[in-house]
mmCIF file as gemmi writes it, N, C-alpha and C atoms, coordinates in Angstrom:
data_model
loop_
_atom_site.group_PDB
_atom_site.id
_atom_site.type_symbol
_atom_site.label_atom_id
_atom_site.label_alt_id
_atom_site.label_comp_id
_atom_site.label_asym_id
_atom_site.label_entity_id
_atom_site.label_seq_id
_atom_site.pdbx_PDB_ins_code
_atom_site.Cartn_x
_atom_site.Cartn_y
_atom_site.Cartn_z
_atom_site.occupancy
_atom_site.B_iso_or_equiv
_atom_site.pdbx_formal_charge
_atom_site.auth_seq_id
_atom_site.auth_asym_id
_atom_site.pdbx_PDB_model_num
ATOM 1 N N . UNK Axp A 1 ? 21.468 2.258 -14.806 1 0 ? 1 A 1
ATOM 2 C CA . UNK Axp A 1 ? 21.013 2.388 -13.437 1 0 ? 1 A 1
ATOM 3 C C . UNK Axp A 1 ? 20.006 1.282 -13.098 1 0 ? 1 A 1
ATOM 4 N N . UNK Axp A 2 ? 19.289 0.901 -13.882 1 0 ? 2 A 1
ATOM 5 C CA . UNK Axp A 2 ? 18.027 -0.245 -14.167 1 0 ? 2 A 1
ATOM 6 C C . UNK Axp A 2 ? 18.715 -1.656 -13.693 1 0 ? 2 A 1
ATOM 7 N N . UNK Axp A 3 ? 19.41 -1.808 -14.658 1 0 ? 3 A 1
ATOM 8 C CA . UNK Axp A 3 ? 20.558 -3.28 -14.177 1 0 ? 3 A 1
ATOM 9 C C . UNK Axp A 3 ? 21.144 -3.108 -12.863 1 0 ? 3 A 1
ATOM 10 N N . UNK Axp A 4 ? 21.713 -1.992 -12.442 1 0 ? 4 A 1
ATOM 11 C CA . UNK Axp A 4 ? 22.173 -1.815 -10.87 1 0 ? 4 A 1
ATOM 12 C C . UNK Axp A 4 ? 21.165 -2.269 -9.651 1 0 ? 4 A 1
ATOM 13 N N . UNK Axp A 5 ? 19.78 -1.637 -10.337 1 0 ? 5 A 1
ATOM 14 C CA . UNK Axp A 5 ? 18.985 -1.816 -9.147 1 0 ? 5 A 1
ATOM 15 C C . UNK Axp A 5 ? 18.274 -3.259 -9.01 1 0 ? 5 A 1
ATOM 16 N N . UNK Axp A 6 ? 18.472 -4 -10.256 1 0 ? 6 A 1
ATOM 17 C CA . UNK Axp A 6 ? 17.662 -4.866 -10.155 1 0 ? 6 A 1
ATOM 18 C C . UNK Axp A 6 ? 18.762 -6.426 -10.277 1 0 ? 6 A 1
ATOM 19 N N . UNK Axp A 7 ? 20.099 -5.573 -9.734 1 0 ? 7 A 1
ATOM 20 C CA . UNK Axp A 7 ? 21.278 -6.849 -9.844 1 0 ? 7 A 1
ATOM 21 C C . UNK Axp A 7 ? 21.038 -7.77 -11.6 1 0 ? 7 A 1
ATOM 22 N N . UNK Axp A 8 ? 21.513 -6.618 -12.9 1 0 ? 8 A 1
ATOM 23 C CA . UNK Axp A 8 ? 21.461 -7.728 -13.699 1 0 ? 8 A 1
ATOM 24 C C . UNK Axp A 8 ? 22.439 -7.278 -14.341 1 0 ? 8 A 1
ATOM 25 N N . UNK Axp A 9 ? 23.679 -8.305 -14.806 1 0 ? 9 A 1
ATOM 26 C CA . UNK Axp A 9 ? 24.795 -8.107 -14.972 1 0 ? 9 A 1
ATOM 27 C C . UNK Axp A 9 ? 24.875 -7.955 -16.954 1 0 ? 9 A 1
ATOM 28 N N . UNK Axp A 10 ? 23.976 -8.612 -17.763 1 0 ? 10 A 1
ATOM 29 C CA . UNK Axp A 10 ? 24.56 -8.384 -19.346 1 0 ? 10 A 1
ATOM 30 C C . UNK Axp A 10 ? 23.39 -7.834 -19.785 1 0 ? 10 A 1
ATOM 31 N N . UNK Axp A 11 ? 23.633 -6.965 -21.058 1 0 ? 11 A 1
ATOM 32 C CA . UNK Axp A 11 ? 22.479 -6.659 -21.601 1 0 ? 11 A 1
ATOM 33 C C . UNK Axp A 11 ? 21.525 -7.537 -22.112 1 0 ? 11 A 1
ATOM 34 N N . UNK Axp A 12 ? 21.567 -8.749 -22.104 1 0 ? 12 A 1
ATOM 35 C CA . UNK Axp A 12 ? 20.932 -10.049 -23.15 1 0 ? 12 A 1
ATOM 36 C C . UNK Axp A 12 ? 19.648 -10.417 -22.069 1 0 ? 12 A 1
ATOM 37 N N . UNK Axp A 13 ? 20.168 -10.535 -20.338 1 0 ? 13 A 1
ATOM 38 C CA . UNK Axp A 13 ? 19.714 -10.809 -19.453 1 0 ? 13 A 1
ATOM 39 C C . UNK Axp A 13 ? 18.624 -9.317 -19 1 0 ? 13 A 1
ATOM 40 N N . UNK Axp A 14 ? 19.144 -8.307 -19.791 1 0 ? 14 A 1
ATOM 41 C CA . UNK Axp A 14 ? 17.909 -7.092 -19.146 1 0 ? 14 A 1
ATOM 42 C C . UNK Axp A 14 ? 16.889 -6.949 -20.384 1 0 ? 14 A 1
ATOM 43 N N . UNK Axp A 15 ? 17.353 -7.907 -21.793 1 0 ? 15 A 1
ATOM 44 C CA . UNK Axp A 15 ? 16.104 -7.813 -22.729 1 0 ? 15 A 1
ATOM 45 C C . UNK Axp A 15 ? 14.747 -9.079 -22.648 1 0 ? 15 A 1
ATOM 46 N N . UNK Axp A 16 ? 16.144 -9.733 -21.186 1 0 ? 16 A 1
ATOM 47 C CA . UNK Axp A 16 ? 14.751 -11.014 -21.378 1 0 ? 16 A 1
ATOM 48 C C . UNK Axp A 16 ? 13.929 -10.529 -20.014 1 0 ? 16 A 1
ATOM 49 N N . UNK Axp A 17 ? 14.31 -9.755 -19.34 1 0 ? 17 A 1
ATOM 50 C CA . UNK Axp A 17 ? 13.818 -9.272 -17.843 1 0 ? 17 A 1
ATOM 51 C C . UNK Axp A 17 ? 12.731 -8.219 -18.986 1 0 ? 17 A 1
ATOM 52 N N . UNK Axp A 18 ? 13.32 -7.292 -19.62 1 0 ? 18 A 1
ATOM 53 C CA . UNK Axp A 18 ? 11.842 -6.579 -20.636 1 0 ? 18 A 1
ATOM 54 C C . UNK Axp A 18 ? 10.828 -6.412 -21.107 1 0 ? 18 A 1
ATOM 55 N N . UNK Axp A 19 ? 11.19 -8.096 -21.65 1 0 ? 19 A 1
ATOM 56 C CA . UNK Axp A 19 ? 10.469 -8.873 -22.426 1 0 ? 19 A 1
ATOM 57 C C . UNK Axp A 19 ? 9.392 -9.765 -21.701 1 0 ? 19 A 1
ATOM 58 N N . UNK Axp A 20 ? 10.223 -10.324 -20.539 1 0 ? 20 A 1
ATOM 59 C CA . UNK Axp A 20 ? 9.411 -11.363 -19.543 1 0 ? 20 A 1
ATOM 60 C C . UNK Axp A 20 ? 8.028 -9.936 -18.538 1 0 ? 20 A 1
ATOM 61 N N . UNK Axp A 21 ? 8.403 -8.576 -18.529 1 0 ? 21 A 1
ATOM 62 C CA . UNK Axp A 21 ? 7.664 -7.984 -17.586 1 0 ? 21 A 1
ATOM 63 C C . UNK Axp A 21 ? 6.786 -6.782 -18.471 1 0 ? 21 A 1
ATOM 64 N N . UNK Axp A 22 ? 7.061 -7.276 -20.15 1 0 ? 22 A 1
ATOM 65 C CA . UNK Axp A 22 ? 6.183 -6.606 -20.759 1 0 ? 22 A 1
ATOM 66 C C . UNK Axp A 22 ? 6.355 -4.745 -20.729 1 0 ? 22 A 1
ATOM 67 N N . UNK Axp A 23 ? 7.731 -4.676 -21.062 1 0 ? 23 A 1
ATOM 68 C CA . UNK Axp A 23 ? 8.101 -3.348 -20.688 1 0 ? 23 A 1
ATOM 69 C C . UNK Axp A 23 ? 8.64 -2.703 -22.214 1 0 ? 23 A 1
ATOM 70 N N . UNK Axp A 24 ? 9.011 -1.714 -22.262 1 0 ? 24 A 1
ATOM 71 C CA . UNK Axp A 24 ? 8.88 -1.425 -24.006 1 0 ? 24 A 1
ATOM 72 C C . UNK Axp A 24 ? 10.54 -0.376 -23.635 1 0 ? 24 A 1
ATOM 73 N N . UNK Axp A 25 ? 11.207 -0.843 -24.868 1 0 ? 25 A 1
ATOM 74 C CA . UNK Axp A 25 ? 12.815 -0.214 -24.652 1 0 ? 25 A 1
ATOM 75 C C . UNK Axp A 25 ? 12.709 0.503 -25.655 1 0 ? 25 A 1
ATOM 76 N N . UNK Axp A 26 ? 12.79 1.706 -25.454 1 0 ? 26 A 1
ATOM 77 C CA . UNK Axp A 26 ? 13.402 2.98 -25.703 1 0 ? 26 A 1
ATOM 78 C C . UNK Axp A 26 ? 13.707 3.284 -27.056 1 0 ? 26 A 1
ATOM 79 N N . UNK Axp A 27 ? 14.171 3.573 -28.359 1 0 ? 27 A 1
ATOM 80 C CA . UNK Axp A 27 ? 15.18 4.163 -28.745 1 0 ? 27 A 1
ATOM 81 C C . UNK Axp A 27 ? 15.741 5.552 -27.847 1 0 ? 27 A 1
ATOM 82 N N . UNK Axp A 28 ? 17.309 5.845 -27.747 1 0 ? 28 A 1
ATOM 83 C CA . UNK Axp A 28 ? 18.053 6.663 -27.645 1 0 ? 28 A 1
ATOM 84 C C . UNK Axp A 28 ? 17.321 7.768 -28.134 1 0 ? 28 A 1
ATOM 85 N N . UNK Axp A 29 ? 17.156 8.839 -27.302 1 0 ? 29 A 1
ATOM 86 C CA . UNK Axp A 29 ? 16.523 10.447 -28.109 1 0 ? 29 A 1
ATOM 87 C C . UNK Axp A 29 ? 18.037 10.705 -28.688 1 0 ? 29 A 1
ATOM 88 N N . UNK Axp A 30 ? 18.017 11.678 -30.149 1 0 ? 30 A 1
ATOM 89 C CA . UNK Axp A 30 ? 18.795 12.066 -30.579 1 0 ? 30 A 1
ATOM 90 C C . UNK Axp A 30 ? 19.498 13.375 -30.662 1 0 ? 30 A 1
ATOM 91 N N . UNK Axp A 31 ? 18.738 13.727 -29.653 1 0 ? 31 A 1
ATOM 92 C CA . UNK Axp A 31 ? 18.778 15.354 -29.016 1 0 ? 31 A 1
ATOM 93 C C . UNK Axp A 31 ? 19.963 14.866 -27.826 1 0 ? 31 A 1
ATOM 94 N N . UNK Axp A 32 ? 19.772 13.981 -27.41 1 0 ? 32 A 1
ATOM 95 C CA . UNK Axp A 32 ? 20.305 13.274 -25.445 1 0 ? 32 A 1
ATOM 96 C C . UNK Axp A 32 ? 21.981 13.59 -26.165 1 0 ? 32 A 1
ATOM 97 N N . UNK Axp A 33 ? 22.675 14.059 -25.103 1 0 ? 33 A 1
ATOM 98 C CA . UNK Axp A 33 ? 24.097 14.54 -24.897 1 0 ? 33 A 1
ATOM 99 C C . UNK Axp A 33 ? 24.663 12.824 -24.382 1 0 ? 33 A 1
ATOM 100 N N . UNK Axp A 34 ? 23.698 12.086 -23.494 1 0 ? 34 A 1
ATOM 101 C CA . UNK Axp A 34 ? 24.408 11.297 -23.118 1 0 ? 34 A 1
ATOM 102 C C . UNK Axp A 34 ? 24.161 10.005 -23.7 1 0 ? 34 A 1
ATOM 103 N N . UNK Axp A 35 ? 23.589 9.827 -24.862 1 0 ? 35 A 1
ATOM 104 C CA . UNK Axp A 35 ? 23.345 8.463 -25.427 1 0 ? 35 A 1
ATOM 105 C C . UNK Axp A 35 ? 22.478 7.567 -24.325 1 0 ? 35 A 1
ATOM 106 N N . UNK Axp A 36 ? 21.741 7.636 -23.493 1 0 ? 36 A 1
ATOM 107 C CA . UNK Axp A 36 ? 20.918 6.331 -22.527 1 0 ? 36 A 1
ATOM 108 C C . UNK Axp A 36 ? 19.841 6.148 -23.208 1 0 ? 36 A 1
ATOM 109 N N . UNK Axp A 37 ? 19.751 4.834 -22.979 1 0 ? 37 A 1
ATOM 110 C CA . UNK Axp A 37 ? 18.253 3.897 -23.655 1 0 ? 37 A 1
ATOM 111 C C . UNK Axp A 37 ? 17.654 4.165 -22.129 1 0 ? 37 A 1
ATOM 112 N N . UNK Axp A 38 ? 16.338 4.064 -22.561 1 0 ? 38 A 1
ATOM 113 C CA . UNK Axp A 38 ? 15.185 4.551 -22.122 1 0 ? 38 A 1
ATOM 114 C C . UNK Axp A 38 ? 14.426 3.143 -21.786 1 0 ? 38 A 1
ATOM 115 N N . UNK Axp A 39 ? 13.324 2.725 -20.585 1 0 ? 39 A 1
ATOM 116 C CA . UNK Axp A 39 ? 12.627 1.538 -20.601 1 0 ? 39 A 1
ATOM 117 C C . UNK Axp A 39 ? 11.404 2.475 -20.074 1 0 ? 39 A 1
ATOM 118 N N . UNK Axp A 40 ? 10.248 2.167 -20.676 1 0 ? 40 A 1
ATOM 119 C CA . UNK Axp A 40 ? 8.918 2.299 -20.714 1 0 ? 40 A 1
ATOM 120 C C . UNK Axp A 40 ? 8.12 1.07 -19.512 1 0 ? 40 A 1
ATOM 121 N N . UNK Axp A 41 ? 7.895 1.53 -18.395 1 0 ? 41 A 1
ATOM 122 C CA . UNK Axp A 41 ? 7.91 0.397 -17.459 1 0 ? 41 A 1
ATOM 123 C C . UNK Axp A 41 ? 5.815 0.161 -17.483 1 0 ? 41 A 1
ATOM 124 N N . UNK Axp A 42 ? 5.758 -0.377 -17.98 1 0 ? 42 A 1
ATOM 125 C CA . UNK Axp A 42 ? 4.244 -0.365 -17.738 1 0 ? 42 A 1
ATOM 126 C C . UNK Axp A 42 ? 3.381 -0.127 -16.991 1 0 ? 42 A 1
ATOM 127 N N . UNK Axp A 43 ? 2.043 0.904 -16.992 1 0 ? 43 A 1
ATOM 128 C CA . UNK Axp A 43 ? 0.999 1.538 -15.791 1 0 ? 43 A 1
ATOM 129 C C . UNK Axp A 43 ? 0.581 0.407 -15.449 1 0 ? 43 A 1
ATOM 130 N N . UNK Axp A 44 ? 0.782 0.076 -14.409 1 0 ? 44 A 1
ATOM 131 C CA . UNK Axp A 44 ? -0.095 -1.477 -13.391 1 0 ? 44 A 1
ATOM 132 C C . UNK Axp A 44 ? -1.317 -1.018 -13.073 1 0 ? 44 A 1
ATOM 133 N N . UNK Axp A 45 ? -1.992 0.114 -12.781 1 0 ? 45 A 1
ATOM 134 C CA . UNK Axp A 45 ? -3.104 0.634 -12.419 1 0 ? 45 A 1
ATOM 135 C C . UNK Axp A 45 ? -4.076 -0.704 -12.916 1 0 ? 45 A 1
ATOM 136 N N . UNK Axp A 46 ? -4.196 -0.784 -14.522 1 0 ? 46 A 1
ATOM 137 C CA . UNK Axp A 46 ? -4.644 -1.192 -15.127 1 0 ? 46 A 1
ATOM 138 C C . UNK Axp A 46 ? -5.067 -2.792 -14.398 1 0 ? 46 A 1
ATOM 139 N N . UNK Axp A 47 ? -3.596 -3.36 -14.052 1 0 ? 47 A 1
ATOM 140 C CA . UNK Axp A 47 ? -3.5 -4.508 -14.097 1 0 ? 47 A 1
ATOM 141 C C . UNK Axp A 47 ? -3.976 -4.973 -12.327 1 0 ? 47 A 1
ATOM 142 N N . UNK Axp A 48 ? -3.787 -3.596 -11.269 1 0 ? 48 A 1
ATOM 143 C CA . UNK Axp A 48 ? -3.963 -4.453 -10.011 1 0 ? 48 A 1
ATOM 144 C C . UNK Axp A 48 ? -5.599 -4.043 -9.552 1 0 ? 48 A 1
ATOM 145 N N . UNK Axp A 49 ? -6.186 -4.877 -9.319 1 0 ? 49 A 1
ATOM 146 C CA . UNK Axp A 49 ? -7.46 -4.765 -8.523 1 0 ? 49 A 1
ATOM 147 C C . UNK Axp A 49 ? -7.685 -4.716 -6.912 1 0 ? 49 A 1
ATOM 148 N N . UNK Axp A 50 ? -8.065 -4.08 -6.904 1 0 ? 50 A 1
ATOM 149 C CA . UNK Axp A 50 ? -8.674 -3.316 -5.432 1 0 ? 50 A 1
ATOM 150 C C . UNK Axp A 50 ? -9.399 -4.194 -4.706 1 0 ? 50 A 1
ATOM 151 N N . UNK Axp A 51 ? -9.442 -4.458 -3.711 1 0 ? 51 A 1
ATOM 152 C CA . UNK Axp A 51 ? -10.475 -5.132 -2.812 1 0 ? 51 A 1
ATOM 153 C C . UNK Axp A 51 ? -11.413 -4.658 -2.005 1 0 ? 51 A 1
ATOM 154 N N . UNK Axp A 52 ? -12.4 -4.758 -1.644 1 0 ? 52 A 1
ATOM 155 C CA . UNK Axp A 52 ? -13.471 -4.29 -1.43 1 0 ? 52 A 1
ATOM 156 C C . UNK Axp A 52 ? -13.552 -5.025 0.013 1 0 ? 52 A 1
ATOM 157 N N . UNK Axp A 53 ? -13.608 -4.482 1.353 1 0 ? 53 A 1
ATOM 158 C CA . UNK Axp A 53 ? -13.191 -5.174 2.852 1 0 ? 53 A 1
ATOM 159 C C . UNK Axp A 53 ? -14.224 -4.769 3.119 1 0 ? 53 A 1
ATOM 160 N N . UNK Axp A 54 ? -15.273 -6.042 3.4 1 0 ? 54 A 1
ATOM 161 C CA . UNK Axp A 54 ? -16.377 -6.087 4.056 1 0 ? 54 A 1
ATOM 162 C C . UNK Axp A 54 ? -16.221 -6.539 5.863 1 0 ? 54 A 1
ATOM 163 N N . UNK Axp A 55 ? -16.695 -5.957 6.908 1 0 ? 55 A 1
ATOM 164 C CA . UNK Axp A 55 ? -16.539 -6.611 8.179 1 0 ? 55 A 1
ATOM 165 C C . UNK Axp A 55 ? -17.643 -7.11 8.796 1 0 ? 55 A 1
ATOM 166 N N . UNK Axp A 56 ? -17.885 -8.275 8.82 1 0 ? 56 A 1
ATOM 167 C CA . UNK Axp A 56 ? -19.045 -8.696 9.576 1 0 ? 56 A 1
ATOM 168 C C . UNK Axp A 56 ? -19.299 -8.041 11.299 1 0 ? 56 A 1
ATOM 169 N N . UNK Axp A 57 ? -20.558 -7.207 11.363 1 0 ? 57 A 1
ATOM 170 C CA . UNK Axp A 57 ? -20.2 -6.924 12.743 1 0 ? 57 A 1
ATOM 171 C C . UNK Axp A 57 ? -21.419 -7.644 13.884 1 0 ? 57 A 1
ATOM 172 N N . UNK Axp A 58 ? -20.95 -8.558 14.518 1 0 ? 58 A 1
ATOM 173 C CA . UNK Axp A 58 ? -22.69 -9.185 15.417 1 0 ? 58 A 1
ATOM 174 C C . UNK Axp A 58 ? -22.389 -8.481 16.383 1 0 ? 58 A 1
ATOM 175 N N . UNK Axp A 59 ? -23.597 -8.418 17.119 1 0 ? 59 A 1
ATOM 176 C CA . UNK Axp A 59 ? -24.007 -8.484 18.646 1 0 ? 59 A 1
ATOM 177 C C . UNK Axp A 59 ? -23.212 -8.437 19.897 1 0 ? 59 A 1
ATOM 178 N N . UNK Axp A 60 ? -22.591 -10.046 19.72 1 0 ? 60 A 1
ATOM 179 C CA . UNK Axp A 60 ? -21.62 -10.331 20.4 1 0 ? 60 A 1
ATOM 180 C C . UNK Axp A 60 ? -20.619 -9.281 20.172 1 0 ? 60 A 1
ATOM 181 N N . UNK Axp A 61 ? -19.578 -9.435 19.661 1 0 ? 61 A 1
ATOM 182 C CA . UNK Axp A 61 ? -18.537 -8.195 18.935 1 0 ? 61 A 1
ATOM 183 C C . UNK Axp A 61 ? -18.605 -6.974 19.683 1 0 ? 61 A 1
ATOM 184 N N . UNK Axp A 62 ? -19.932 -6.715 19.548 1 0 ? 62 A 1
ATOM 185 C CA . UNK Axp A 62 ? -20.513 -4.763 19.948 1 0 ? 62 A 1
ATOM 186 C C . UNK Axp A 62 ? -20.821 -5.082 20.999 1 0 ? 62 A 1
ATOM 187 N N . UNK Axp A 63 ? -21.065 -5.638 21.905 1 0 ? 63 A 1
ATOM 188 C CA . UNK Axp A 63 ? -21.267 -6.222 23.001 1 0 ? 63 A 1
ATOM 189 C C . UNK Axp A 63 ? -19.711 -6.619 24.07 1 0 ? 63 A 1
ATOM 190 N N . UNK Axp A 64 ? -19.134 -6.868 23.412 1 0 ? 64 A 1
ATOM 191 C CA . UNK Axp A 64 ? -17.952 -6.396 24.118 1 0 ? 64 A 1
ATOM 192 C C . UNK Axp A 64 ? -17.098 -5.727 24.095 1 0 ? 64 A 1
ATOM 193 N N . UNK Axp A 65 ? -17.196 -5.033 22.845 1 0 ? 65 A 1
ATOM 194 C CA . UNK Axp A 65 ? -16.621 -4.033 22.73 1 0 ? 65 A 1
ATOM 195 C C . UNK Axp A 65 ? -17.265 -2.417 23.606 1 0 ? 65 A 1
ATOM 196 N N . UNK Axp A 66 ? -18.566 -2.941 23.695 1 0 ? 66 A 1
ATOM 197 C CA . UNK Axp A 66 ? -19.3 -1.612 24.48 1 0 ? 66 A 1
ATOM 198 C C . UNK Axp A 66 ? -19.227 -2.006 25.95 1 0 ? 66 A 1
ATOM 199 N N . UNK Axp A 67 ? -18.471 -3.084 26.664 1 0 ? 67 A 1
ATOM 200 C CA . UNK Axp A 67 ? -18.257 -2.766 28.072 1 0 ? 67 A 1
ATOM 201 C C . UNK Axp A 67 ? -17.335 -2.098 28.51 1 0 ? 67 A 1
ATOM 202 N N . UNK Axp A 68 ? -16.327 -1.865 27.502 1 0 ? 68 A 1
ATOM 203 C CA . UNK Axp A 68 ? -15.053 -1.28 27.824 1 0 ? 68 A 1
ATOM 204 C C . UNK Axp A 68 ? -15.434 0.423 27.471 1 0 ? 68 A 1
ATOM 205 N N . UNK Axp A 69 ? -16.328 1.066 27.36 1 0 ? 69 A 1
ATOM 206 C CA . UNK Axp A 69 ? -17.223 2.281 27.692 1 0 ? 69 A 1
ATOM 207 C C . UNK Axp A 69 ? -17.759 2.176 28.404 1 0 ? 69 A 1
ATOM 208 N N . UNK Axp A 70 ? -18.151 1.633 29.46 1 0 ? 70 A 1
ATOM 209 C CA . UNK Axp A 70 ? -19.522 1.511 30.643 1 0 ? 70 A 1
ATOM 210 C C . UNK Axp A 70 ? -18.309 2.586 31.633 1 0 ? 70 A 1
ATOM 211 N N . UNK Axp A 71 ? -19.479 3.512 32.291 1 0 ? 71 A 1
ATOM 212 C CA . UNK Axp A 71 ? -18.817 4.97 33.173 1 0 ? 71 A 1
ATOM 213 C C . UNK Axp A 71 ? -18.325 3.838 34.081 1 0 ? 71 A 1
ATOM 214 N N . UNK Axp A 72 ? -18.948 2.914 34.899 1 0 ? 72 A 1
ATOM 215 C CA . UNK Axp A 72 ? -18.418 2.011 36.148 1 0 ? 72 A 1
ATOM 216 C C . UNK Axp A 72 ? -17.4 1.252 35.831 1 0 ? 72 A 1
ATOM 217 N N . UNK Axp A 73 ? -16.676 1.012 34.485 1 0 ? 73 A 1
ATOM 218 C CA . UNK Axp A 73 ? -15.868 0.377 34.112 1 0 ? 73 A 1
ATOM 219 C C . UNK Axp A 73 ? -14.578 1.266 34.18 1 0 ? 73 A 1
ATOM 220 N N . UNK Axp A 74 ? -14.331 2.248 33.724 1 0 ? 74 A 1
ATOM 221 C CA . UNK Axp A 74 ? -13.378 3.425 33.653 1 0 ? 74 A 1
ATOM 222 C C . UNK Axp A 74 ? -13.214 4.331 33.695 1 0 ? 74 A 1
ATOM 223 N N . UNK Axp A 75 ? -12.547 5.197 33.909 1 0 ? 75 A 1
ATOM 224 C CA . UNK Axp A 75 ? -12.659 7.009 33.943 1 0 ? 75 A 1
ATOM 225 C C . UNK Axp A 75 ? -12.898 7.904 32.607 1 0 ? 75 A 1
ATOM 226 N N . UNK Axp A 76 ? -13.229 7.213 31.986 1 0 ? 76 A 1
ATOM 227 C CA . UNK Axp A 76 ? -13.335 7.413 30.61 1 0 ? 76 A 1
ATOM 228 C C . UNK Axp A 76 ? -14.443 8.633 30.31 1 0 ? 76 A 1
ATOM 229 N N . UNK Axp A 77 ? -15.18 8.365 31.125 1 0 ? 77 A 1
ATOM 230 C CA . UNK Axp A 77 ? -16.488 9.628 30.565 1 0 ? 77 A 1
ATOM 231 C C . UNK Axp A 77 ? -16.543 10.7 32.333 1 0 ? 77 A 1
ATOM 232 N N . UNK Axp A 78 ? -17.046 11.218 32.071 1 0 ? 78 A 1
ATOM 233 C CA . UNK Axp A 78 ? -17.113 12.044 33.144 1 0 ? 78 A 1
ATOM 234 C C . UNK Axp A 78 ? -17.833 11.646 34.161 1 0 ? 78 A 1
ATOM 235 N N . UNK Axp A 79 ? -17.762 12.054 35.271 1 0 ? 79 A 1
ATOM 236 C CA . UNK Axp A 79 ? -18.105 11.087 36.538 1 0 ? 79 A 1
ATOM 237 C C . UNK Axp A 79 ? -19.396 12.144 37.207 1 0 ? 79 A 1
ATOM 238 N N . UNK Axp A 80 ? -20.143 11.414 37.574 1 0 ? 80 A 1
ATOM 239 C CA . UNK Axp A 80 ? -21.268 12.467 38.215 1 0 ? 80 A 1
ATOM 240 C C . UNK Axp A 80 ? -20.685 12.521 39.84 1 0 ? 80 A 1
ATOM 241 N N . UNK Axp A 81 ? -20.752 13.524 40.406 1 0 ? 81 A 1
ATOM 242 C CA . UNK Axp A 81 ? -20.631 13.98 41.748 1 0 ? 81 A 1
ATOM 243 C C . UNK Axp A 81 ? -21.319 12.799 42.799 1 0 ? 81 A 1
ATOM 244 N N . UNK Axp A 82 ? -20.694 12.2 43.93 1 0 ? 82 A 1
ATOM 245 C CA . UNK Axp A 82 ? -21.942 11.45 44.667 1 0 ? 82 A 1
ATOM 246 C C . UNK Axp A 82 ? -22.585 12.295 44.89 1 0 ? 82 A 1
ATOM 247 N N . UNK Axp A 83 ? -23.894 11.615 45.264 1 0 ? 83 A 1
ATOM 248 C CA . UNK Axp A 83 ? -24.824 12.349 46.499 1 0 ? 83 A 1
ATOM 249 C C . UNK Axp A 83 ? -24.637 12.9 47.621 1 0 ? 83 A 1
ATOM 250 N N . UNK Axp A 84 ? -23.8 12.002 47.824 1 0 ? 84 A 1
ATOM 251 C CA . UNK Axp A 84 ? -23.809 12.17 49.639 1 0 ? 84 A 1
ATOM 252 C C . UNK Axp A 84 ? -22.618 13.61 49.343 1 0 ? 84 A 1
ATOM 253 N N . UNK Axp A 85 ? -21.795 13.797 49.215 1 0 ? 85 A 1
ATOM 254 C CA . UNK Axp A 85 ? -20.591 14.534 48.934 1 0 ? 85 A 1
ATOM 255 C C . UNK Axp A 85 ? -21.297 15.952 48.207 1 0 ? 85 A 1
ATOM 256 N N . UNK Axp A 86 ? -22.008 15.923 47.224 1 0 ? 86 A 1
ATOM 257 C CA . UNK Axp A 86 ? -22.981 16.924 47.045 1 0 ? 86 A 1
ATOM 258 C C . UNK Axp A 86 ? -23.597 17.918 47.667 1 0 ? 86 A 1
């Protein structure tokens, strides 16, 4: 199923794909009804590192981002009653 998914047509070509990705082959369990080799695909946990996303935030930035909240800008917050209409 391994060779299917990963388009590789001889067994010679899935021991060097194994070998090249550091993966560990199987013996056959001797209990298994169906004879399949087994590939041990390696925990990457180990191997991938996380990044840590810092965002610079200025003034400017929050500054325009806070006009698009101003009550006179949009209907966005609740509207006080006029006076006169009051």
């Amino acid at each position: 199923m391994l060779m299917a998914l990963l388009d590789i047509k001889s067994k010679e070509e899935l021991a060097s794909v194994v070998e090249t990705r550091h993966w560990k082959l199987l013996p056959p369990d001797a209990d298994a009804k169906d004879n399949e080799e087994w590939i041990f695909i390696t925990n990457h946990e180990a191997s991938v590192k996380s990044t840590n996303i810092k965002e610079k935030v200025t003034f400017d930035a929050m500054a325009r981002s806070a006009h698009a909240f101003k009550p006179s800008v949009g209907r966005f917050f609740i509207q006080a009653p006029d006076k006169q209409t009051a």
